[in-house]
SEKE-873476 format. One record per residue (C-alpha): residue in three letters; z, y, x. Coordinates in steps of 0.1 Angstrom, whole numbers, padded with zeros to 4 digits. Layout:
# SEKE-873476
    r     zz     yy     xx
  ALA      Z      Y      X
...
***
This chain:
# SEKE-873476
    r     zz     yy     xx
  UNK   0003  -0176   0114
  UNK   0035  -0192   0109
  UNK   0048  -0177   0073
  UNK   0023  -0169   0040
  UNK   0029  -0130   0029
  UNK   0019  -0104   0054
  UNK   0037  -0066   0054
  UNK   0015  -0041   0062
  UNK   0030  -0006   0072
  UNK   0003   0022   0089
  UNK   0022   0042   0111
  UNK   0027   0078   0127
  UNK   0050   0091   0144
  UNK   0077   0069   0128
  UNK   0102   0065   0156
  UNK   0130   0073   0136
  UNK   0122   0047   0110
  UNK   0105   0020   0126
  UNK   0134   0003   0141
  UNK   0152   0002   0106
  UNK   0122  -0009   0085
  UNK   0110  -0038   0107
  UNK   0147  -0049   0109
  UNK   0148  -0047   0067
  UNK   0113  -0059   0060
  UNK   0117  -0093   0080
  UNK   0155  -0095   0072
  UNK   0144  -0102   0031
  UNK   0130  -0132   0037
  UNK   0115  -0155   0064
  UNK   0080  -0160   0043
  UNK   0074  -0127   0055
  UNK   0053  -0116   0084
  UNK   0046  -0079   0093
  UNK   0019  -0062   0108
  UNK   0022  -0025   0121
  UNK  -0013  -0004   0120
  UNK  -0006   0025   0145
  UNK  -0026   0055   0148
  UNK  -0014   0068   0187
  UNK   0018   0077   0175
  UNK   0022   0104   0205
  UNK   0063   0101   0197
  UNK   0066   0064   0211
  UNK   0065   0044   0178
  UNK   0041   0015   0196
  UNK   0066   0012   0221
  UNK   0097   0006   0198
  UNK   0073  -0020   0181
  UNK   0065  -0036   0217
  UNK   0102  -0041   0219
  UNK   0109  -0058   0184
  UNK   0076  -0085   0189
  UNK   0098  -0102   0214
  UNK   0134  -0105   0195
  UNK   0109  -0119   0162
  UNK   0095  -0147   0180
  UNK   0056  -0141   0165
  UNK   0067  -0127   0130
  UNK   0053  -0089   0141
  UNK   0015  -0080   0146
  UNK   0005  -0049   0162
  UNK  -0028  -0031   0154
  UNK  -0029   0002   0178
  UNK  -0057   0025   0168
  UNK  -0074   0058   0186
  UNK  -0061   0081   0165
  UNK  -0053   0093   0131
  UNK  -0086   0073   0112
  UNK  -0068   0076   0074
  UNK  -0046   0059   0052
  UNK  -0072   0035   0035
  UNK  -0090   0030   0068
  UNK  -0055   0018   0082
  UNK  -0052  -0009   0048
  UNK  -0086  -0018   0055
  UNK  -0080  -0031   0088
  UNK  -0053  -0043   0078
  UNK  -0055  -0064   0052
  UNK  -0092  -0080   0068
  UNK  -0070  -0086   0097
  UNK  -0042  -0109   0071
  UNK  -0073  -0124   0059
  UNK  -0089  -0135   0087
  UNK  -0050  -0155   0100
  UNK  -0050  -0168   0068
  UNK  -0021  -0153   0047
  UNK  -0020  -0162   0009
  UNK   0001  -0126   0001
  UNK  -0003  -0091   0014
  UNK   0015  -0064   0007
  UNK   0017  -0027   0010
  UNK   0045  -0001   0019
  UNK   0053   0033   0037
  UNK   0076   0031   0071
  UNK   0101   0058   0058
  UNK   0125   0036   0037
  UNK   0109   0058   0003
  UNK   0101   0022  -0004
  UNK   0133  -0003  -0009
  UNK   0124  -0036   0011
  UNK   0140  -0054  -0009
  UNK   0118  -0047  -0035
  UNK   0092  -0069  -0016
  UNK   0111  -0102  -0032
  UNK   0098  -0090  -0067
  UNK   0067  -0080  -0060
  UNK   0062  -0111  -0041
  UNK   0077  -0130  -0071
  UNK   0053  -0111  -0096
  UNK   0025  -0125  -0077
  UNK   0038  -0163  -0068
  UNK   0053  -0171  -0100
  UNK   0044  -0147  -0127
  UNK   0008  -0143  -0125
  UNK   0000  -0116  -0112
  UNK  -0033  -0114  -0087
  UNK  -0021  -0076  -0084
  UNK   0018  -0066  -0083
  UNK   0025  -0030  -0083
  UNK   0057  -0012  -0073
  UNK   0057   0014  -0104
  UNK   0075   0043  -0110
  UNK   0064   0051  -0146
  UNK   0074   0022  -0164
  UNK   0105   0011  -0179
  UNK   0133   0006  -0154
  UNK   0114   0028  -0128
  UNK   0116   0064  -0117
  UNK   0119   0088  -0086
  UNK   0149   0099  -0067
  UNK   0150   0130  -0043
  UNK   0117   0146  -0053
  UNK   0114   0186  -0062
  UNK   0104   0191  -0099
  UNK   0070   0203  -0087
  UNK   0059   0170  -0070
  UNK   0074   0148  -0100
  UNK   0042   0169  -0120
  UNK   0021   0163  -0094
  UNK   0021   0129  -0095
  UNK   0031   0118  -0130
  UNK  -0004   0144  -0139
  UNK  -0023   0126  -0113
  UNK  -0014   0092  -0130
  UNK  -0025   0102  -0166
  UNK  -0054   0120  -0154
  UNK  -0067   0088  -0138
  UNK  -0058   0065  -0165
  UNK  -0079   0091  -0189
  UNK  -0106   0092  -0165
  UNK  -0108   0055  -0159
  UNK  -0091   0033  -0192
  UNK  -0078   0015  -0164
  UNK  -0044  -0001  -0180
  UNK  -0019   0010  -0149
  UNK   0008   0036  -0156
  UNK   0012   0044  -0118
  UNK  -0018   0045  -0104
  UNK  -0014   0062  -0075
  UNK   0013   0038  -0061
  UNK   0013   0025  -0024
  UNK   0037  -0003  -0031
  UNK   0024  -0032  -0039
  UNK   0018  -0069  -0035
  UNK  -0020  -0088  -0034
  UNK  -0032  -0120  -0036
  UNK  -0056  -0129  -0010
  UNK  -0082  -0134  -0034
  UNK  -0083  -0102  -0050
  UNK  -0091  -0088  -0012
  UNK  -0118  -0114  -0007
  UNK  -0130  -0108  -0039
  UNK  -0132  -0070  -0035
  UNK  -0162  -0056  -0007
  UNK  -0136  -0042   0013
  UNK  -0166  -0020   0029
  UNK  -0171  -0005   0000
  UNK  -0139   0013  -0006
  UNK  -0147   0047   0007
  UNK  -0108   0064   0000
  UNK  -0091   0070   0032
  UNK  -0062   0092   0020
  UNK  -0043   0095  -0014
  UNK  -0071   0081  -0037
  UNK  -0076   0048  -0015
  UNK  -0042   0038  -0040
  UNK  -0063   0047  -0067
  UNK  -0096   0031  -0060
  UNK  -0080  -0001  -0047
  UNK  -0065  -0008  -0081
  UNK  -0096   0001  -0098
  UNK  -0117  -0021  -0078
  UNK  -0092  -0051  -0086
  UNK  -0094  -0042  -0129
  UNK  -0133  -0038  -0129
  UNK  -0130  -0073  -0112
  UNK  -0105  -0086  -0140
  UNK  -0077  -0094  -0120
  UNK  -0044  -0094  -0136
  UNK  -0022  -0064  -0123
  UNK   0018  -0066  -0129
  UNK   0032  -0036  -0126
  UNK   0069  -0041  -0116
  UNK   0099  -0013  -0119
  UNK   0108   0005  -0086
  UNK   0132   0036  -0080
  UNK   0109   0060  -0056
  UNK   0129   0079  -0031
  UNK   0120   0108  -0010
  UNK   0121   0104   0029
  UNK   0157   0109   0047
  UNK   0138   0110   0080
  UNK   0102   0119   0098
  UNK   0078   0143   0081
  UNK   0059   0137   0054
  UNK   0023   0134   0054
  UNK   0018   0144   0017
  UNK   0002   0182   0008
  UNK  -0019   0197  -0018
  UNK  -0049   0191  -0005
  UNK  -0047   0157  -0003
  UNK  -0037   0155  -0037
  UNK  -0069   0173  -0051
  UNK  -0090   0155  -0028
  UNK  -0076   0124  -0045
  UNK  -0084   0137  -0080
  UNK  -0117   0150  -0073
  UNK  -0123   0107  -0057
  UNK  -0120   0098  -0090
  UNK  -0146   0111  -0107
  UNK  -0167   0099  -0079
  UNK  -0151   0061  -0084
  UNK  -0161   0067  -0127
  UNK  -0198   0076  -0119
  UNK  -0201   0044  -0092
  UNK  -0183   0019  -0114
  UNK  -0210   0029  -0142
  UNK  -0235   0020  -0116
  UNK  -0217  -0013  -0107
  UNK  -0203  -0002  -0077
  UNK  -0172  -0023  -0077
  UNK  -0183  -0055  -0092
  UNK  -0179  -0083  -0068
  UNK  -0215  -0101  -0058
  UNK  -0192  -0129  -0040
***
């Protein structure tokens, strides 16, 4: 481990992006490392990611998987794998560019010299907002933000982000065992583990665009099965679910 901030991206069947966003991602800065969490990408993602460990000299990790395991699964592995090579910073984003790379340096910022154990790429705060999305997925997700904030008090405007920047202690602090999410809500529960724990989250403006390329993974389903999660994290932190025993 040669830099401090780890870049985590799960991936399938990204061919069309990978390229690009490992090229961006490591272009922003040389603090950053990234490390790619494959799930058999039957397209020939892993290979493109073969290619691109040998031009960056030790700056790209590769996690290759069985199969499609989850979204939060992916994280999970992820971020114990950061932890265990000893990065200070890790940080979240998708592989289809709906995330702006350069974004990274601010949430990064947030997090080394702002105070922030917790910075999150939001798209419902001042300065933020979405680009490219039909009307019907803007409710979607702006609902799915202020039903969880009524649900849970928790103080985050979007909390169903996946952009976002961590201090390694909020991961060490949190059971990562315990976080049960694998799809949309893993965003959600994440973020709720780290308040109940009293860690300070930033939330820092971001413009949300829609894919240009690839397919994406979102649907209805995994929207409600994200909504009905939360519920389920409400009851458990009443029970002291998420409250660190470290």
């Amino acid at each position: 481990m040669s830099n401090q901030v780890l870049v985590i991206i799960p991936t399938y069947n990204e061919i069309e992006n990978i390229s690009d966003i490992i090229h961006a991602v490591l272009g922003q800065s040389s603090d950053f490392d990234m490390l790619i969490v494959d799930d058999n990408s039957p397209d020939g993602t892993v290979n493109i990611v073969k290619e691109l460990q040998q031009k960056f000299d030790n700056r790209i990790h590769l996690l290759q998987r069985a199969g499609k395991m989850g979204l939060g699964t992916a994280y999970i592995e992820g971020f114990k794998f950061g932890l265990a090579k000893g990065y200070q910073y890790l940080c979240e984003m998708d592989a289809d560019f709906s995330h702006n790379p350069a974004d990274l340096l601010r949430l990064y910022d947030a997090c080394l010299n702002k105070g922030a154990d917790l910075a999150v790429g939001s798209r419902y705060i001042k300065g933020g907002g979405l680009k490219d999305w039909p009307w019907i997925r803007r409710v979607l997700s702006k609902g799915a933000s202020i039903y969880v904030k009524i649900i849970t008090s928790m103080p985050v405007q979007d909390s169903t982000a996946g952009f976002k920047c961590y201090h390694k202690d909020v991961l060490n602090t949190i059971n990562l065992d315990k976080i049960k999410c694998k799809g949309y809500a893993f965003q959600i529960e994440m973020k709720y583990a780290a308040f109940l724990n009293n860690f300070k989250i930033v939330e820092v403006p971001i413009i949300f665009k829609d894919r240009e390329k690839g397919t994406s993974k979102m649907s209805g389903r995994i929207i409600f099965e994200a909504l009905k999660g939360v519920i389920t994290m409400k009851i458990n932190s009443l029970k002291g679910y998420y409250k660190s025993e470290k």
